[in-house]
N, C-alpha and C positions, 0 to 999 in steps of 0.2 A: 744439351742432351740430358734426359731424365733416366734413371737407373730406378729400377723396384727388385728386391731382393727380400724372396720367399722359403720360408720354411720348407723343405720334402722329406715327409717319412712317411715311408710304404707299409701298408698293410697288407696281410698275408694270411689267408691261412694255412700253419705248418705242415698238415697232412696234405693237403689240395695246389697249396701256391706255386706259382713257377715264379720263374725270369720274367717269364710273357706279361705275368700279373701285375710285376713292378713298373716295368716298360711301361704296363696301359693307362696306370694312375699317371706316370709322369707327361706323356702324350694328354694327356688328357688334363693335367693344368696347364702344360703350353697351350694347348688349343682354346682354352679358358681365358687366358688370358690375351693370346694374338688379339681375339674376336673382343677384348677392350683397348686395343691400339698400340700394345708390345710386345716386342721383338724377341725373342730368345736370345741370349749371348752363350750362355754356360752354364753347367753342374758345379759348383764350387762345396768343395770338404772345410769345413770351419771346424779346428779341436779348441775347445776350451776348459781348461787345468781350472779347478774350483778350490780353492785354498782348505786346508784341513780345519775343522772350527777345532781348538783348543777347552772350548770347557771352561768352566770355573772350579780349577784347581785340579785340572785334569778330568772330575767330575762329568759324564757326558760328551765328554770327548767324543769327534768325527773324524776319520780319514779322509783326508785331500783325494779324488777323484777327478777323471780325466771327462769328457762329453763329447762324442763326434757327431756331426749336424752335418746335412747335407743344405744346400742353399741354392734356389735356382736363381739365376740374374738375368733380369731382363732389361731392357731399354726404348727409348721412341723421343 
């Protein structure tokens, strides 16, 4: 069994956007990709922690920050 695991981030816009709007982007790459030969499994939330960069000698220094990604999973 084969697995493809896709990017999902919705666009909106904030004065106009609903629920409905995010719903129909994401219908609409399941439907995109059924009609290339996979299955839907899941919505999957992936968080990945980005380490603080340090700098050269403090100089420039970054804060560590967190990133939540949405992931469709499909299969066939």
């Amino acid at each position: 069994m084969d697995y493809k695991v896709v990017p999902f981030t919705a666009s909106i816009d904030p004065l106009k956007g609903t629920a409905n709007n995010v719903a129909d982007q994401l219908q609409s790459l399941i439907k995109d990709y059924s009609l290339k030969g996979w299955e839907y499994v899941r919505l999957e939330s992936v968080t990945t922690i980005v380490k603080p960069d340090m700098g050269c000698f403090g100089l420039g220094a970054k804060p560590g920050f967190t990133i939540y990604s949405q992931m469709v999973v499909f299969k066939r």
